[in-house]
N, C-alpha and C positions, 0 to 999 in steps of 0.2 A: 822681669815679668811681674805682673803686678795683677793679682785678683783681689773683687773687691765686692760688695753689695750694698749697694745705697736704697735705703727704704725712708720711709717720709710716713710721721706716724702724727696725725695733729695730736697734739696733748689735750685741747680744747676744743670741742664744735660747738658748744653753749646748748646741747641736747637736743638739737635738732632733730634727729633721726629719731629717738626714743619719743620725741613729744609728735611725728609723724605718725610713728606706729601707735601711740594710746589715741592720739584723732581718730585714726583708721580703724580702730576697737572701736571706740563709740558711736562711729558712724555707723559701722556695722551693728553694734545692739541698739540703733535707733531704728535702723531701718529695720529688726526684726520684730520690734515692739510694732514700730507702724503696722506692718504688717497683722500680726496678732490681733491689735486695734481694727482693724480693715476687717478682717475675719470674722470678728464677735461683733461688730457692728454689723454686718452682711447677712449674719446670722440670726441675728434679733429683730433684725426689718424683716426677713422671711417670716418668723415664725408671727409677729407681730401683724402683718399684710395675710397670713394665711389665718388666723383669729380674725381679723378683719371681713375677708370674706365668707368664711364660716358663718359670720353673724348677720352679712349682709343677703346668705340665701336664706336663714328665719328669718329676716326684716322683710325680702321682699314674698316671702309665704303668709306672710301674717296681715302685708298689706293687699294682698291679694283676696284670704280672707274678708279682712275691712270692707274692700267693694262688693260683695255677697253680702254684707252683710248690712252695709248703706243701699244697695240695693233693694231689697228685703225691706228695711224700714220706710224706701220712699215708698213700696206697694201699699204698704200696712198705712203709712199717712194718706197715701190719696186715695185708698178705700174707704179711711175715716172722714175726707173731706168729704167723697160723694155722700154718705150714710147722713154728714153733718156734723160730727164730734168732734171736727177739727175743723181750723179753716186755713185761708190761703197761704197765711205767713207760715205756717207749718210744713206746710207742701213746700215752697223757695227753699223754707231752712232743710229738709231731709233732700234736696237736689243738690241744695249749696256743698251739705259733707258727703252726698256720693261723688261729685266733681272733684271735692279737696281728696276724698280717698284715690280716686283716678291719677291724679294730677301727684300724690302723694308715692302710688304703686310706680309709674313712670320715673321719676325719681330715686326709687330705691334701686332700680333696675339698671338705672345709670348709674348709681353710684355701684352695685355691683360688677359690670362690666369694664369700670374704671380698676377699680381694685383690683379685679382679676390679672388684666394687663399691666398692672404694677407688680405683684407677685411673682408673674411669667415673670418679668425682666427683673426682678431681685432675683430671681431662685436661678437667672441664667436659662431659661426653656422657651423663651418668646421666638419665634420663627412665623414665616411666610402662612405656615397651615395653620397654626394655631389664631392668626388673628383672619384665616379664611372660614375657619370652622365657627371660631367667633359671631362673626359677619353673618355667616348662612341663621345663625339662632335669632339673629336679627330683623329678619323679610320681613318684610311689608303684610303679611298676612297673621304674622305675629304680635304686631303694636300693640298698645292700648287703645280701646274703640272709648268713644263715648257715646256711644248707640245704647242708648233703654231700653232694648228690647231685650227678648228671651236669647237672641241668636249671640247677643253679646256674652250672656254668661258660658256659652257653651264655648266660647272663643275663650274665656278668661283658666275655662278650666287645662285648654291646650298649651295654655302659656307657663314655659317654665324657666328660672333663671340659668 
């Protein structure tokens, strides 16, 4: 009778196993840095995109302003053309900057609405309603006119971003 145990023990594996397990460390602290990284960047484009918009509803209050207020000066020059204290190139020029105020407000307005919808999707809250809600503040009743008359201001004061 013969009992026995035969075991197989390598003396040498050139570390393989241990330089597995420190790969599989560092993979692991790489991907949690990533991660980290991902976080505070995500974080800083929110808050970044939300200053952004913040600034782009006083941009578009002030250009709104602006056309009341290019408004306002084309009246005042083509009262002074009719009177005579002014003449024609005066009148062009105070239409010329109530159109670039127009043309200036429309533009803020777009950049506002853009940024909005960039923040929604940084901050993760963009959905179906929010860019229906969007839309509705949008109508065709709400644009920018470039009608001279009275009726326009009364339309400008309705308009909100």
């Amino acid at each position: 009778n013969q009992i026995g145990i035969q075991a197989s023990l390598p003396i040498y594996t050139g570390g393989r196993t241990s330089a597995q397990v420190r790969q599989s460390t560092h993979l692991l602290e790489q991907s949690q840095y990533d991660l980290l990284d991902q976080q505070r960047s995500t974080t800083q484009s929110v808050r970044s995109l939300y200053s952004q918009v913040r600034s782009d509803v006083l941009t578009v209050k002030a250009r709104k302003q602006a056309i009341v207020s290019s408004r306002s000066a084309l009246e005042a020059t083509r009262s002074g053309y009719e009177v005579g204290t002014r003449n024609i190139v005066d009148v062009l020029d105070a239409e010329q900057a109530l159109y670039q105020a127009l043309a200036d407000y429309a533009s803020s307005r777009y950049t506002y609405v853009l940024d909005l919808l960039n923040l929604r999707q940084a901050a993760g809250i963009i959905d179906i309603n929010s860019v229906r809600d969007l839309n509705e503040s949008l109508k065709a009743d709400r644009q920018v006119s470039l009608v001279l008359n009275d009726e326009s201001s009364d339309e400008l004061e309705n308009v909100t971003p």
